[in-house]
C-alpha positions as CSV (number, residue, x, y, z in Angstrom):
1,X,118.7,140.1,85.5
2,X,121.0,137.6,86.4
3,X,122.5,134.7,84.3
4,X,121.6,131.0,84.0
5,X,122.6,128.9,86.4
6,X,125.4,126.3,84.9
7,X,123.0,123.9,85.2
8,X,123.0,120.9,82.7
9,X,122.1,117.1,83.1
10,X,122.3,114.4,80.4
11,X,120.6,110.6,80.0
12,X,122.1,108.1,78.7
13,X,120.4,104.9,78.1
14,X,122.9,102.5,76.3
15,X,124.5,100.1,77.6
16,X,122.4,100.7,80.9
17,X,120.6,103.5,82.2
18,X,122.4,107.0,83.9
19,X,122.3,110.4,84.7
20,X,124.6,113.1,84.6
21,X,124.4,116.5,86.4
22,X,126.7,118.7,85.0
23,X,127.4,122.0,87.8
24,X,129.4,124.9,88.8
25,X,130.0,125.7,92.2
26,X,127.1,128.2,91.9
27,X,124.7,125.9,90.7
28,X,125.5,123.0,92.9
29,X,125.0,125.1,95.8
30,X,121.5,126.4,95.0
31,X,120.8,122.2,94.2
32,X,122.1,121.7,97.7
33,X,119.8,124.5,99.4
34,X,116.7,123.4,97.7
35,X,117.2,119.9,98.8
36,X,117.6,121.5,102.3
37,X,114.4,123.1,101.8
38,X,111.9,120.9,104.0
39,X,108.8,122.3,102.6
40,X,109.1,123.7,98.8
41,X,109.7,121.9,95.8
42,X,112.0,123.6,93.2
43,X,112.9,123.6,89.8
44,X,115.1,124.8,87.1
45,X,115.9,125.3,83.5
46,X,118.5,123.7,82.6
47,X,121.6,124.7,80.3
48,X,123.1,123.0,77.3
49,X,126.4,120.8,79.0
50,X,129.8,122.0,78.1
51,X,129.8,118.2,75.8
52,X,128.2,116.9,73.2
53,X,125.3,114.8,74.2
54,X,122.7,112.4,73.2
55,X,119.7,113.2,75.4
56,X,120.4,116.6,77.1
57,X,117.4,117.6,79.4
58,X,115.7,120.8,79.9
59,X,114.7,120.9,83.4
60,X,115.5,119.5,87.1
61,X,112.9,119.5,89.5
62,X,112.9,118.4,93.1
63,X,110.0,117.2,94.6
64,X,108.9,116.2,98.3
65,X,107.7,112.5,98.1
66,X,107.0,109.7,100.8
67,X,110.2,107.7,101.0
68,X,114.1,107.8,100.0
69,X,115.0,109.8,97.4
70,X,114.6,108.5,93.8
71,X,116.6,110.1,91.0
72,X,114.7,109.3,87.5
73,X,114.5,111.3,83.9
74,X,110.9,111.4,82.9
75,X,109.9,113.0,79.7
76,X,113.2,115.4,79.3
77,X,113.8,116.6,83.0
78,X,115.7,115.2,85.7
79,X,113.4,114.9,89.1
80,X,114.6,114.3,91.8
81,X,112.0,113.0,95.1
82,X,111.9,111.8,98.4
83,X,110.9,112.8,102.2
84,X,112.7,115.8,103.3
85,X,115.2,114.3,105.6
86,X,116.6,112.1,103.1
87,X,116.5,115.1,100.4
88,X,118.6,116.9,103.4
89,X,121.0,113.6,103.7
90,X,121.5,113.7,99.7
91,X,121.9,117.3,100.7
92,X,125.0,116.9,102.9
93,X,126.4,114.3,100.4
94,X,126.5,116.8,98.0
95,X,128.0,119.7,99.9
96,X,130.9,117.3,101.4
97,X,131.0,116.2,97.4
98,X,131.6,120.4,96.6
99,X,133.9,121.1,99.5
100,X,136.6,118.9,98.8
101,X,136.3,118.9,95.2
102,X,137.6,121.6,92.4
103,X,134.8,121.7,90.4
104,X,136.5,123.2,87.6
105,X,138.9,120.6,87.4
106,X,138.2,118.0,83.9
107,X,137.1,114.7,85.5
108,X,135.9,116.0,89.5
109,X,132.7,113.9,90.0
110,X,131.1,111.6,92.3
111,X,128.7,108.7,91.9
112,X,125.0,109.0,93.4
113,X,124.1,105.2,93.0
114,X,123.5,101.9,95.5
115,X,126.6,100.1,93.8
116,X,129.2,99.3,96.1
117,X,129.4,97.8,99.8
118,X,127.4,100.3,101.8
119,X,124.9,101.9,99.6
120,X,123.3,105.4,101.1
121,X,120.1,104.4,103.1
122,X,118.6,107.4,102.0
123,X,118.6,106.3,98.0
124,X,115.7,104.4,96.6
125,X,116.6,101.2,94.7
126,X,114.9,102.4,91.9
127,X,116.5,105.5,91.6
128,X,119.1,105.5,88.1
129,X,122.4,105.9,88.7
130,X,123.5,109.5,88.9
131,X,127.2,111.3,88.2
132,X,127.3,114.7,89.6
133,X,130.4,116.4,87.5
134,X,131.8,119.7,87.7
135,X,131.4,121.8,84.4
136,X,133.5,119.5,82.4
137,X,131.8,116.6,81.5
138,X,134.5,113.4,81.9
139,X,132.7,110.5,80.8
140,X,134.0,107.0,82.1
């Protein structure tokens, strides 16, 4: 039987909504092939993260949906939706996010969000902010 995945993901809701995911290398990878998936959903159990937190979830899930993908909590898990080639786009971000990044290193993340000057086209506006961090979680 094999062991969890080192899988975690966290809400926060003060002062504004956002999501972490807390990964290993192992765990990100089998996010990024189920996002490359163009016909299965997929979901997970999720772990307790390496921190403290306030809302810790229990399970991701990602589901094929018309549209970009949308990144919510609902209930305690973290879903994740959209039409398969933008799941495959958030995909790619993710992997170029994993290769150039030592995910055991305290404060290795990246921000999944439509802030900035050229937001992803493939991210709803109604998605919540998302931080994708290695094992350690590095608050900022």
């Amino acid at each position: 039987m094999s062991s969890p995945l080192r899988l975690a993901a966290v809400a926060v809701t003060e002062p504004t909504p956002k999501l972490y995911l807390v990964a290993d290398a192992d765990a990100l990878n089998a996010l990024i092939a189920a996002l490359r998936e163009p016909n299965a959903g997929w979901s997970a159990d999720l772990v307790e993260p390496p921190a403290a937190a306030e809302l810790a979830l229990s399970r991701l899930t990602v589901r094929r949906a018309p549209g970009p993908v949308e990144v919510l909590a609902v209930n305690d898990e973290l879903v994740v939706s959209g039409c398969a080639a933008d799941l495959f786009d958030f995909a790619d971000y993710l992997f170029g996010y994993a290769l150039a990044s030592d995910l055991d290193r305290p404060g290795t993340h990246t921000h999944v969000d439509r802030d900035g000057l050229h937001p992803p086209r493939w991210l709803a506006e109604s998605s919540t902010p998302l931080e994708v961090t290695g094992w350690v979680l590095d608050r900022h």
